[in-house]
Each structure stands twice: as C-alpha cells, then as structure tokens.
C-alpha positions as a Markdown table, in Angstrom:
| # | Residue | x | y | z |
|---|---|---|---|---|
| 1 | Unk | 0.0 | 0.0 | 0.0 |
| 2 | Unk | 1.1 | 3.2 | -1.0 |
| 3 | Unk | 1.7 | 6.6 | 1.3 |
| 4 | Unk | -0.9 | 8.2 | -1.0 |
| 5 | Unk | -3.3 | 5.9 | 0.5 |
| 6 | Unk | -2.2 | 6.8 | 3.9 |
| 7 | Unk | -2.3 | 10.9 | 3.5 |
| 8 | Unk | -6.4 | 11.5 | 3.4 |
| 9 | Unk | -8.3 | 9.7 | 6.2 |
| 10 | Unk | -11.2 | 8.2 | 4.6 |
| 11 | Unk | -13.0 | 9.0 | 7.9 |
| 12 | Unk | -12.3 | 12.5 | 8.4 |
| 13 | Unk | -10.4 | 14.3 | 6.1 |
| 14 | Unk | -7.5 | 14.9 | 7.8 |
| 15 | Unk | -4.1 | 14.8 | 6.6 |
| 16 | Unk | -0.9 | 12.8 | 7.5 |
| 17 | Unk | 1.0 | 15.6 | 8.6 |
| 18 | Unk | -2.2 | 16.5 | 11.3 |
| 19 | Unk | -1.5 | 13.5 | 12.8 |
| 20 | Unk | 2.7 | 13.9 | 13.6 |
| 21 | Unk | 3.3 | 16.9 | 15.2 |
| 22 | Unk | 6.5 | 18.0 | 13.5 |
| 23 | Unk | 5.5 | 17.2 | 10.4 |
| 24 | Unk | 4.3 | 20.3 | 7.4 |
| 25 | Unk | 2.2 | 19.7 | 4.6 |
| 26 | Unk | 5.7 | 19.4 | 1.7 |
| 27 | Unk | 7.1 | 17.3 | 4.1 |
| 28 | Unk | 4.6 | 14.3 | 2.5 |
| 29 | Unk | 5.2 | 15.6 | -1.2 |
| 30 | Unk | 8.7 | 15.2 | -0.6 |
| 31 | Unk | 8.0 | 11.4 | 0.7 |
| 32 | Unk | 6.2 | 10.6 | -1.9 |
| 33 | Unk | 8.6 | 12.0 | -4.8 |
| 34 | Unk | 11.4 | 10.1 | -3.1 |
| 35 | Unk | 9.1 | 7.0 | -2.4 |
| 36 | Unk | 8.7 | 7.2 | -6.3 |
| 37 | Unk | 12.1 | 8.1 | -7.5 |
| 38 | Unk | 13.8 | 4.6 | -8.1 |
| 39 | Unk | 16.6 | 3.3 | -9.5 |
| 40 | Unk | 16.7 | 0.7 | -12.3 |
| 41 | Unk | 16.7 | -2.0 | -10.0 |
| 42 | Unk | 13.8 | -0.6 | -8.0 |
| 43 | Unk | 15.9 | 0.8 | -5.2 |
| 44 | Unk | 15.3 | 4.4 | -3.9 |
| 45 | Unk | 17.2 | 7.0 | -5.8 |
| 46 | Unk | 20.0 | 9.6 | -4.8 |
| 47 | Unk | 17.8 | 13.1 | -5.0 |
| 48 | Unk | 19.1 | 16.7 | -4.4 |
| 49 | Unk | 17.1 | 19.1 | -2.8 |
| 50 | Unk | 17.1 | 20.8 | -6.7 |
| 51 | Unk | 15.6 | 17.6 | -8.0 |
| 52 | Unk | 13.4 | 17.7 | -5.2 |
| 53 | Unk | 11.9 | 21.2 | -5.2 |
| 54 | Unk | 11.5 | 20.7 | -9.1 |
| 55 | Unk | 9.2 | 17.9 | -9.2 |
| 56 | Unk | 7.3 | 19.1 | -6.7 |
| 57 | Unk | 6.6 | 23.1 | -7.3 |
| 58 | Unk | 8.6 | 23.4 | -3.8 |
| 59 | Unk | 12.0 | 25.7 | -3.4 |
| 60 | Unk | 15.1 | 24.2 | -3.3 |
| 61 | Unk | 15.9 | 25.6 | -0.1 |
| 62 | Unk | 12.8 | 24.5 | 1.2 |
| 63 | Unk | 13.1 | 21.1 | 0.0 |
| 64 | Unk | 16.6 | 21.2 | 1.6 |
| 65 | Unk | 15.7 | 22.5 | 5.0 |
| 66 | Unk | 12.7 | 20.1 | 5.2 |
| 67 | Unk | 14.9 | 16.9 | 4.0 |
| 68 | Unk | 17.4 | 17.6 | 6.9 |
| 69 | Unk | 14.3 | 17.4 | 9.1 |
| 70 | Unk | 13.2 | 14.2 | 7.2 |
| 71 | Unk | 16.9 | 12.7 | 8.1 |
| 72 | Unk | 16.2 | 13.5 | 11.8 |
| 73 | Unk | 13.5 | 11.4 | 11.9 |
| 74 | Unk | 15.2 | 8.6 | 10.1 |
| 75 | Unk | 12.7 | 8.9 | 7.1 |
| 76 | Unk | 15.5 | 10.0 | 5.1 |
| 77 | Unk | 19.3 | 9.3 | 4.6 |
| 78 | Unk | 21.9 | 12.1 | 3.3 |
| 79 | Unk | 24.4 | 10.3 | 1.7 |
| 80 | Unk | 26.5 | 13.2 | 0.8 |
| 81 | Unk | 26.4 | 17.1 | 0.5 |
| 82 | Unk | 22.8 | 17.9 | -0.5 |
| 83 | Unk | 22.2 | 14.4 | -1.4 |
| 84 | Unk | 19.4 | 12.3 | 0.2 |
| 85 | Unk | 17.5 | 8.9 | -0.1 |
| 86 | Unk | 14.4 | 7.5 | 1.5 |
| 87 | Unk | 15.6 | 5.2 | 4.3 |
| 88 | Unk | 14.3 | 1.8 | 4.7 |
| 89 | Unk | 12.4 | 2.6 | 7.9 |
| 90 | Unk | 11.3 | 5.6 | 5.3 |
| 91 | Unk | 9.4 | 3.1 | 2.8 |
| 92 | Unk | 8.1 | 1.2 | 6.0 |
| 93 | Unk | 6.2 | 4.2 | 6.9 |
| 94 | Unk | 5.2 | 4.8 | 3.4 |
| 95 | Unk | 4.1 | 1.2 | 3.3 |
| 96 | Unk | 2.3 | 1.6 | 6.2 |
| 97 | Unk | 4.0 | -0.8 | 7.9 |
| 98 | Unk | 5.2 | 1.5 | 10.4 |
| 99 | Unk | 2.3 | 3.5 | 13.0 |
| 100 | Unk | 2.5 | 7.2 | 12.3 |
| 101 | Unk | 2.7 | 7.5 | 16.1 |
| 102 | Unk | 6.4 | 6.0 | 15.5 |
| 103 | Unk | 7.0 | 8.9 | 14.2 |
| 104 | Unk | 6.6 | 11.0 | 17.3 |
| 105 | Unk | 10.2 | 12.0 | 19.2 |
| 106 | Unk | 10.0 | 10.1 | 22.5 |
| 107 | Unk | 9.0 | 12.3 | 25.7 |
C-alpha cells in the first residue's frame, strides 16, 4: 500500500501531517517524490534538494531544510552534501508498515 493511501483519512479528512506533530504539509510531497524516484533495479534514488523542489513546485531551499528534518526522523538518509534517499524505515512508513505515532520524538 502506497503513502498516498495513507495521506487522506477516509474517515475524516484529515491529513498525514495532522496527525505527527512536527511534520508540514511538503514534508509528505517530498515522501512521496522520493518514495517514487527509483533506481533501475527498483531501489530508492539519490535526490538533491534541486531535483526535489522541481518535481514538486517546492524551493530548493525549502526542499533542503525540510529533507534535513526528514533525516532527523530517520525517514530519510543524506548520503552526501545535499544528497538524500528514502531510508528503509522511510518506505516502511510509506508502506504503512510503520504506525504514524512511531513517528513522534519520545518524551
């Protein structure tokens, strides 16, 4: 099952990013263009915040300062200097394999 699945509530409306408390709206746009972006063998792709922000109408500083955010939460992995890739724990989540409420910083 796809995170697009997971983003509207069928119940109530609400959104993904309602429901984990750190989380803005771009943050799931940029999920899902990584969740997307694969390799040739299906793996998830090296993006740059550039890429990023032009697939999905976003800045690329925006994309950037949101994808460091993404890497705190172990969503995302930077591999190098303004490159990033959905982590494992990343498609999890997307899969919904993974409780949103994982996604909460411990108190």
């Amino acid at each position: 099952m796809r995170f697009s699945n997971v983003i509207a509530d069928s119940e109530n409306g609400t959104d993904v990013h309602r429901h984990v408390s750190w989380m803005v709206p771009a943050d799931v746009v940029f999920l899902q263009f990584l969740y997307s972006a694969r390799t040739a063998r299906g793996e998830p792709s090296i993006q740059t915040p550039k890429t990023m922000g032009l697939n999905t109408g976003y800045s690329r500083e925006h994309a950037s300062t949101r994808a460091k955010v993404l890497v705190e939460h172990d969503l995302v992995e930077q591999l190098g200097v303004g490159e990033y890739r959905l982590t494992e724990f990343g498609e999890r989540v997307l899969d919904q394999e993974v409780p949103l409420e994982e996604l909460e910083p411990d108190e």
